[in-house]
PDB file of the backbone (N, CA, C, O) and the ligand in Angstrom, with CONECT records:
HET     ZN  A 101       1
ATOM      1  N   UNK A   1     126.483  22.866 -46.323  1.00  0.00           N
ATOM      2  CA  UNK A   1     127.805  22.667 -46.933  1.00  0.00           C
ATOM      3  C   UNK A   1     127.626  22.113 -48.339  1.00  0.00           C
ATOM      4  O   UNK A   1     127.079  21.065 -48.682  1.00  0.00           O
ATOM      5  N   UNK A   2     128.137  22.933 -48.981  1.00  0.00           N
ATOM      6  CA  UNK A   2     128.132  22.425 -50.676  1.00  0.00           C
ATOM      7  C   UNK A   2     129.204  22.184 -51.159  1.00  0.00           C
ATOM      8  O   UNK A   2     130.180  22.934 -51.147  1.00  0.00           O
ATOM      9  N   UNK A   3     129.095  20.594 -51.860  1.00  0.00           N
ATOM     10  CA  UNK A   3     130.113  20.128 -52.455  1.00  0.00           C
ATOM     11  C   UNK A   3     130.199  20.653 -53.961  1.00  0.00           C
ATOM     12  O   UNK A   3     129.071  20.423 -54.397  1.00  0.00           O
ATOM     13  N   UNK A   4     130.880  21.184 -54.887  1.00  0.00           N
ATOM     14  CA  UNK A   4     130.558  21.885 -56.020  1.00  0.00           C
ATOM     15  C   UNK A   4     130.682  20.459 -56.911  1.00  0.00           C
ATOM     16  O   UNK A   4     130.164  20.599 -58.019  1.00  0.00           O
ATOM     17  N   UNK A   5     131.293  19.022 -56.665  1.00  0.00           N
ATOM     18  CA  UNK A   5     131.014  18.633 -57.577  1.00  0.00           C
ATOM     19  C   UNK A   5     129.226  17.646 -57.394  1.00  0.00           C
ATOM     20  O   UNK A   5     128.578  16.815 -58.031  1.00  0.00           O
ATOM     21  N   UNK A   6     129.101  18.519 -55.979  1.00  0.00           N
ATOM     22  CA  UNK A   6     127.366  17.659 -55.835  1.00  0.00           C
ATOM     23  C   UNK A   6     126.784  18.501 -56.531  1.00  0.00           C
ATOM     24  O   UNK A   6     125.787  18.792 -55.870  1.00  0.00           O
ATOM     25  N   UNK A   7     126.770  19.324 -57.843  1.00  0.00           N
ATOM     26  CA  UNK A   7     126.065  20.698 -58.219  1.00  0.00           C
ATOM     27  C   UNK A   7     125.572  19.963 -59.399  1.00  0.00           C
ATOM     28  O   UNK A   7     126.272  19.352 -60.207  1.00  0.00           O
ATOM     29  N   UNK A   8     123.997  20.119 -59.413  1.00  0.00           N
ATOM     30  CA  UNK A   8     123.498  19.269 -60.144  1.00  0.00           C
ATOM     31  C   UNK A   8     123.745  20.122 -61.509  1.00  0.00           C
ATOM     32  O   UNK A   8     123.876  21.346 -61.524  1.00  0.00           O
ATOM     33  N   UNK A   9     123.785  19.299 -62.621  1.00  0.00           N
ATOM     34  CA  UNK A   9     124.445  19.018 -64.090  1.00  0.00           C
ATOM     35  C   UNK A   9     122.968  19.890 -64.706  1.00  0.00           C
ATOM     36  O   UNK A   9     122.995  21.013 -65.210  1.00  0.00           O
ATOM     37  N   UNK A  10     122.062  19.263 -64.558  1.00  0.00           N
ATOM     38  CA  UNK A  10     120.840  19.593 -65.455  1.00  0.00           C
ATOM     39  C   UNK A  10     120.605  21.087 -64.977  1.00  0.00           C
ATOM     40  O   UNK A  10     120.467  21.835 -65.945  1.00  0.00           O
ATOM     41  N   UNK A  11     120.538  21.598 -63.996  1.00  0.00           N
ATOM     42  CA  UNK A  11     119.954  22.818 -63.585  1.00  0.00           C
ATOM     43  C   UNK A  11     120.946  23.757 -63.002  1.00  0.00           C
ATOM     44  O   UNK A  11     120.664  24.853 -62.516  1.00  0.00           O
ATOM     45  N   UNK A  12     122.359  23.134 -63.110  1.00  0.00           N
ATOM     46  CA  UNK A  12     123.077  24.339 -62.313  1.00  0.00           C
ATOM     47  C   UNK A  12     123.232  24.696 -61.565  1.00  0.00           C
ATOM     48  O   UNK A  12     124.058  25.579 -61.336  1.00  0.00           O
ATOM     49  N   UNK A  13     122.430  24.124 -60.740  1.00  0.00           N
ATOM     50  CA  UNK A  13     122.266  24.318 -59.079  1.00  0.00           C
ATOM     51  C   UNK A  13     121.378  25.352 -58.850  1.00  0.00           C
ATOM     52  O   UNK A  13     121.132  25.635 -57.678  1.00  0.00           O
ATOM     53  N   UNK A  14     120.741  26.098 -59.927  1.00  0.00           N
ATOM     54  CA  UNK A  14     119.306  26.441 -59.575  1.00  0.00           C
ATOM     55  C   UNK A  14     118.128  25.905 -59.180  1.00  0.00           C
ATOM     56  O   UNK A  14     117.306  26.497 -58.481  1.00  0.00           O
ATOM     57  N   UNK A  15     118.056  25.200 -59.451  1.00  0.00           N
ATOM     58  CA  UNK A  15     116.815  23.773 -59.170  1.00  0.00           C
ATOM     59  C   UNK A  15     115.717  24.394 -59.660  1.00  0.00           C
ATOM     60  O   UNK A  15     114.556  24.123 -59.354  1.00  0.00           O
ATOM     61  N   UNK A  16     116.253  25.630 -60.788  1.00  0.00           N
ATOM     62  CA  UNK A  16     114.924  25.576 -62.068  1.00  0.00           C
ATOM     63  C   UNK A  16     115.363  24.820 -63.322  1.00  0.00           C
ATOM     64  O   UNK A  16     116.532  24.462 -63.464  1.00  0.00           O
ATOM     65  N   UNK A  17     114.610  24.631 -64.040  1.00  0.00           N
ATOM     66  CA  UNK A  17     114.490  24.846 -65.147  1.00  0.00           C
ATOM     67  C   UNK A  17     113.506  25.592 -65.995  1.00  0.00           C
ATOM     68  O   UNK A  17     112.338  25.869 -65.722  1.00  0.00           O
ATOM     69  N   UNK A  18     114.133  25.841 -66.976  1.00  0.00           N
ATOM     70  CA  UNK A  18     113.076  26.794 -68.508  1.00  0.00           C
ATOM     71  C   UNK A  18     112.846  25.546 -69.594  1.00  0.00           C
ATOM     72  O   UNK A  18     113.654  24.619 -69.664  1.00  0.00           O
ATOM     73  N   UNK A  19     111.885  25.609 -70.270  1.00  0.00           N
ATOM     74  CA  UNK A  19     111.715  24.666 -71.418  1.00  0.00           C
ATOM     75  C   UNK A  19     111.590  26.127 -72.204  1.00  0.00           C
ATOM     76  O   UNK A  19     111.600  27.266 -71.738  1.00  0.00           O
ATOM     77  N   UNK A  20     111.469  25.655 -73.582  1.00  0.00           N
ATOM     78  CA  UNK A  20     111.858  26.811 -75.091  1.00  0.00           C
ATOM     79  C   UNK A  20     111.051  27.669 -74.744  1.00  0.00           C
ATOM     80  O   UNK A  20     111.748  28.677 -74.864  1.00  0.00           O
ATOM     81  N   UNK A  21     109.551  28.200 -74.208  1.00  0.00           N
ATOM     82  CA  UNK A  21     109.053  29.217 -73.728  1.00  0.00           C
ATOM     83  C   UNK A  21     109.156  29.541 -72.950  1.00  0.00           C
ATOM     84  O   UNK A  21     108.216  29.973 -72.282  1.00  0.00           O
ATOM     85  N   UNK A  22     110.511  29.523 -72.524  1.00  0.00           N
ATOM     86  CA  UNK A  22     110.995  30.492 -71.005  1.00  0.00           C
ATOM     87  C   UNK A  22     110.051  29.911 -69.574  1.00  0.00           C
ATOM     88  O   UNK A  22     110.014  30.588 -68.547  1.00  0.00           O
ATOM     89  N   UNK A  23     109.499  28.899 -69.667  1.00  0.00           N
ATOM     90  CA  UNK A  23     108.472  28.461 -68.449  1.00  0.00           C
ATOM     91  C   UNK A  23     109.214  28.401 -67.757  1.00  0.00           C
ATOM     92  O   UNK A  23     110.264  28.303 -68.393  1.00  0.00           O
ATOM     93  N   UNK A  24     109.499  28.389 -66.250  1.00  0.00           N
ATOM     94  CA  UNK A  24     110.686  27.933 -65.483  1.00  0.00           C
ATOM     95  C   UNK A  24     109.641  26.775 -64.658  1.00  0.00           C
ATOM     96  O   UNK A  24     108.502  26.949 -64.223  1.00  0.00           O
ATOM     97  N   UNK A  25     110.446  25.640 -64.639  1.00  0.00           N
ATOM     98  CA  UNK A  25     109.608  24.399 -64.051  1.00  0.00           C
ATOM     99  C   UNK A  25     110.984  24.163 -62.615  1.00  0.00           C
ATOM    100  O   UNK A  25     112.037  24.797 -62.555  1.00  0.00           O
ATOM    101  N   UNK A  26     110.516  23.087 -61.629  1.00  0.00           N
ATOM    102  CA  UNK A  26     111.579  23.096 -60.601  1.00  0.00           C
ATOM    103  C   UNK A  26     112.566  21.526 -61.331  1.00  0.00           C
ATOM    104  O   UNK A  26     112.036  20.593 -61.935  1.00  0.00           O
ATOM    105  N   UNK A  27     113.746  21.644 -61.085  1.00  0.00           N
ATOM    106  CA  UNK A  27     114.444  20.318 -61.918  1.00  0.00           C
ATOM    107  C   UNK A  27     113.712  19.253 -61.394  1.00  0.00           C
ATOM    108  O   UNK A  27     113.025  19.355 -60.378  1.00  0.00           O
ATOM    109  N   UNK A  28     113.806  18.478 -61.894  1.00  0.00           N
ATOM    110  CA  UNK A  28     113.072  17.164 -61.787  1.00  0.00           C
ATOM    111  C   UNK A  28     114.334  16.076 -61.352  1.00  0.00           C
ATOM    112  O   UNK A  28     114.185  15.085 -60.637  1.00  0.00           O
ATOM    113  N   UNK A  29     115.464  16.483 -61.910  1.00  0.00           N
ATOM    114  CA  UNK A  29     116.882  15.720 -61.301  1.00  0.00           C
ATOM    115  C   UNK A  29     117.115  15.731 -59.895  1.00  0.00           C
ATOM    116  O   UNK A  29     117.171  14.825 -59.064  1.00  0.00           O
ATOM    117  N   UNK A  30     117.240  16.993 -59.822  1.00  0.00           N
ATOM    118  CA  UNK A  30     117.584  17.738 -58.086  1.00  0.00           C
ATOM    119  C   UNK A  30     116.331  17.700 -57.171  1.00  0.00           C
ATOM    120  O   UNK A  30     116.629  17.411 -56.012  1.00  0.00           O
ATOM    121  N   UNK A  31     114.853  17.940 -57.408  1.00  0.00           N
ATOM    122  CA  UNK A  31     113.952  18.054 -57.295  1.00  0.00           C
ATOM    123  C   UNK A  31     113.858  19.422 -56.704  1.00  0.00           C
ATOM    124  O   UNK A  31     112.989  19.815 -55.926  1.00  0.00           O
ATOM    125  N   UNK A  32     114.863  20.087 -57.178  1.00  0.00           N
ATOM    126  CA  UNK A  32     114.784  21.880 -57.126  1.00  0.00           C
ATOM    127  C   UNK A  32     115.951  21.891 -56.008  1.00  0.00           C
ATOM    128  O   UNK A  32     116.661  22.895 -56.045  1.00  0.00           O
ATOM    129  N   UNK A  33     116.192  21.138 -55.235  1.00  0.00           N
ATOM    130  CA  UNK A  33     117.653  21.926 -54.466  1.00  0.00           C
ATOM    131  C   UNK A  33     118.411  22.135 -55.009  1.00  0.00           C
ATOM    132  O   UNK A  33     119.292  22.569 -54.267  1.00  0.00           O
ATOM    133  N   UNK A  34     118.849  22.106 -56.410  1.00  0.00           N
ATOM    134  CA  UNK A  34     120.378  22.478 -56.858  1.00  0.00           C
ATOM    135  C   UNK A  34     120.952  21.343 -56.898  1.00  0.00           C
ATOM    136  O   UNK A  34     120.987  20.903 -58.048  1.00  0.00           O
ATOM    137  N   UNK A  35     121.626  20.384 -55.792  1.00  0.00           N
ATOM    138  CA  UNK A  35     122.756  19.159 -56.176  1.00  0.00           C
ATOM    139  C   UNK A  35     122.194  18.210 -55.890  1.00  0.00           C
ATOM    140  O   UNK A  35     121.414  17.964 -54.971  1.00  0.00           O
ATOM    141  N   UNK A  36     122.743  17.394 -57.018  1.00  0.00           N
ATOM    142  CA  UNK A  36     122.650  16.103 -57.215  1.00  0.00           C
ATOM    143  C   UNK A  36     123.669  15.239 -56.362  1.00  0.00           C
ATOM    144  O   UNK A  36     124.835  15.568 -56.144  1.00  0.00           O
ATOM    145  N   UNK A  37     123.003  13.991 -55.876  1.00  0.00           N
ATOM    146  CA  UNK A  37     124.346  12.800 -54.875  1.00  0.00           C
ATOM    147  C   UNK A  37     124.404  12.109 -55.938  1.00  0.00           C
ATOM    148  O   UNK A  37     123.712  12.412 -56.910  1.00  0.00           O
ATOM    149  N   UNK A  38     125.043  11.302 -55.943  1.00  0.00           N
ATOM    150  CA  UNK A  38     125.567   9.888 -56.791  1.00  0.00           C
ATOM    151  C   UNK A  38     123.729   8.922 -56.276  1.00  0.00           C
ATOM    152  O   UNK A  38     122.911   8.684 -57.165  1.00  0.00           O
ATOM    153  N   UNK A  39     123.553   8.678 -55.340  1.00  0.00           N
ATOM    154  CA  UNK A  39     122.725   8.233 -54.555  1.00  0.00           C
ATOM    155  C   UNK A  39     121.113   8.677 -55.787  1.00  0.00           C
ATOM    156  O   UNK A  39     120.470   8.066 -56.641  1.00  0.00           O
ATOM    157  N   UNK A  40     121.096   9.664 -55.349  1.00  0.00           N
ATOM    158  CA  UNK A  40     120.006  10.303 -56.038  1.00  0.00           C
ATOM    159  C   UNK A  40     119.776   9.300 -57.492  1.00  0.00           C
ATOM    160  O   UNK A  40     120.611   8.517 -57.945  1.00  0.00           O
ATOM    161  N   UNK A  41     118.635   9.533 -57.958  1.00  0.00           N
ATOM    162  CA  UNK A  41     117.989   8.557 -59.299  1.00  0.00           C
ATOM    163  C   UNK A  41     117.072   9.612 -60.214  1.00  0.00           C
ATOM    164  O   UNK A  41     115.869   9.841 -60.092  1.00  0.00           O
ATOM    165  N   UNK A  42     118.072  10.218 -61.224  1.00  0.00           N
ATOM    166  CA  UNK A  42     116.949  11.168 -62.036  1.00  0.00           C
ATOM    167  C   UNK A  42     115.475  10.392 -62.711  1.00  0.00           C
ATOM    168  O   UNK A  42     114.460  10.871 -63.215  1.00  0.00           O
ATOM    169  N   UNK A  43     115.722   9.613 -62.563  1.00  0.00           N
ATOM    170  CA  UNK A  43     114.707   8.587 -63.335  1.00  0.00           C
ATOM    171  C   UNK A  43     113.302   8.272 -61.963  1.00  0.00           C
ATOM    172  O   UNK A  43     114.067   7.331 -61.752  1.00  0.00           O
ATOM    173  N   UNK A  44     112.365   8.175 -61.146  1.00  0.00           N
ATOM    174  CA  UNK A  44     111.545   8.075 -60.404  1.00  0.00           C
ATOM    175  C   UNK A  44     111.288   6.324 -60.443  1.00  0.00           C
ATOM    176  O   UNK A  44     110.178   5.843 -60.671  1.00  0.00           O
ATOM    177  N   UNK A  45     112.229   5.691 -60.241  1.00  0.00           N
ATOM    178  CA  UNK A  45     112.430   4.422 -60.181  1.00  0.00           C
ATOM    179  C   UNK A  45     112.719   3.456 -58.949  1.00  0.00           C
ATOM    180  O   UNK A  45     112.736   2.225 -58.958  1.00  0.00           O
ATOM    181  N   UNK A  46     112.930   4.278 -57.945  1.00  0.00           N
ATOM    182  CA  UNK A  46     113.016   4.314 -56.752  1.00  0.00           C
ATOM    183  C   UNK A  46     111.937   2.750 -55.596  1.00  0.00           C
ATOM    184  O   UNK A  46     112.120   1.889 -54.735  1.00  0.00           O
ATOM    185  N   UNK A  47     111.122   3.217 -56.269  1.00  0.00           N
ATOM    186  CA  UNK A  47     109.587   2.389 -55.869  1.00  0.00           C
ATOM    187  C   UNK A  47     109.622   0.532 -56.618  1.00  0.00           C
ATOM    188  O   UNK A  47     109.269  -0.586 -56.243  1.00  0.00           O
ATOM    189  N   UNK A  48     110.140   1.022 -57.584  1.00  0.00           N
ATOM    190  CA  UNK A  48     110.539  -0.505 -58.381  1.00  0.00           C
ATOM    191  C   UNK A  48     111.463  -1.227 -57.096  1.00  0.00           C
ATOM    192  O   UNK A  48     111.270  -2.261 -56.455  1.00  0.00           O
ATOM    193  N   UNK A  49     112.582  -0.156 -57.032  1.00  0.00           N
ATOM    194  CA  UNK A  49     113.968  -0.815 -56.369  1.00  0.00           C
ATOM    195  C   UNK A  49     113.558  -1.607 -55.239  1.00  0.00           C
ATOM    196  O   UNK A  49     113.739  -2.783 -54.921  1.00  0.00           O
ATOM    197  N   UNK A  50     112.792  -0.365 -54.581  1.00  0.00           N
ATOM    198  CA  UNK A  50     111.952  -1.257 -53.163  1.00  0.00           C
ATOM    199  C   UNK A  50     111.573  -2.838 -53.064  1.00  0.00           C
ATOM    200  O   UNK A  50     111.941  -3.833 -52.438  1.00  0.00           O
ATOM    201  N   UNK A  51     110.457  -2.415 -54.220  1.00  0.00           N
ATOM    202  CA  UNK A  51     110.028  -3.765 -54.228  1.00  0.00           C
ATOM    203  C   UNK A  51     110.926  -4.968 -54.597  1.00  0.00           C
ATOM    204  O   UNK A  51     111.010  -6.029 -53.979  1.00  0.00           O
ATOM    205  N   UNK A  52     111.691  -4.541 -55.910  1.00  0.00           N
ATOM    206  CA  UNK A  52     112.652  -5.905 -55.649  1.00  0.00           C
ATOM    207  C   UNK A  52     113.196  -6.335 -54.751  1.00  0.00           C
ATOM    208  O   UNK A  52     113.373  -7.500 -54.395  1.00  0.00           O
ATOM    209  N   UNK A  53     113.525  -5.296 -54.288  1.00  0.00           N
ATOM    210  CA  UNK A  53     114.689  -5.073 -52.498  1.00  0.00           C
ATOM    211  C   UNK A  53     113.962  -6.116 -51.847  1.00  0.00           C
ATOM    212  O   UNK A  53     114.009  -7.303 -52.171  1.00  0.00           O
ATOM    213  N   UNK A  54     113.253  -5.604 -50.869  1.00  0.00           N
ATOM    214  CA  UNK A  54     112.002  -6.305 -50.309  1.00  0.00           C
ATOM    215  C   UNK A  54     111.128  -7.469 -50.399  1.00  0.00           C
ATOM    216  O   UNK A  54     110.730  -8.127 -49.438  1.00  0.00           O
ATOM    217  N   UNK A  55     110.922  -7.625 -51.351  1.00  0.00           N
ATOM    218  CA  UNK A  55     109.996  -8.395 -52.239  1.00  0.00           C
ATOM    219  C   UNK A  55     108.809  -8.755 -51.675  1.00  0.00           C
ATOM    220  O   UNK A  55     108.530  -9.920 -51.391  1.00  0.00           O
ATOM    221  N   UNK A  56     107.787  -7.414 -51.423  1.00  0.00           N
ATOM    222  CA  UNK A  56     106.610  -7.718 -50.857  1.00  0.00           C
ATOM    223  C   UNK A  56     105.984  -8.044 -51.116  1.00  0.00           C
ATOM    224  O   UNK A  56     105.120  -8.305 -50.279  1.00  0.00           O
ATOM    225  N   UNK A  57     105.691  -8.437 -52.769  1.00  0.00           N
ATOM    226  CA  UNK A  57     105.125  -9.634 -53.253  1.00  0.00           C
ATOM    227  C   UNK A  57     105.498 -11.031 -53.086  1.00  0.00           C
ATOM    228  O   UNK A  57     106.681 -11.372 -53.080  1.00  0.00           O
ATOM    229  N   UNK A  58     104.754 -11.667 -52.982  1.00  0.00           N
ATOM    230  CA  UNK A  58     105.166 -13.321 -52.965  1.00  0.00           C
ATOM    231  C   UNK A  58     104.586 -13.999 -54.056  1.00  0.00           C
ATOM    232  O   UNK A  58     104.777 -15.206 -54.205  1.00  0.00           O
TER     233      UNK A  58
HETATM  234 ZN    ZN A 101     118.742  20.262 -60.863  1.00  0.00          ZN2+
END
């Protein structure tokens, strides 16, 4: 079930992308499915959050 406004922005909901020589790479937003959640983090920052979350350092 697709929500059209979960349709990711960067790729269109292709879950390619092209850079200027036509390369097609998979989005890095969507991580190639097409839509984006609110939830989702284009940024790979995820692992930080944890740890603050958590704080498995002491
Ligand atoms: Zn995308």
């Amino acid at each position: 079930m697709v929500d059209r406004n979960n349709v990711c922005k960067a790729c269109e909901g292709t879950g390619m992308l092209a850079d200027d020589e036509e390369w097609q790479y998979r989005c890095t937003v969507c991580k190639g499915d097409g839509h984006f959640f609110p939830g989702d983090t284009p940024e790979p920052s995820s692992l930080i959050n944890v740890d603050e979350n958590n704080r498995l350092l002491d």
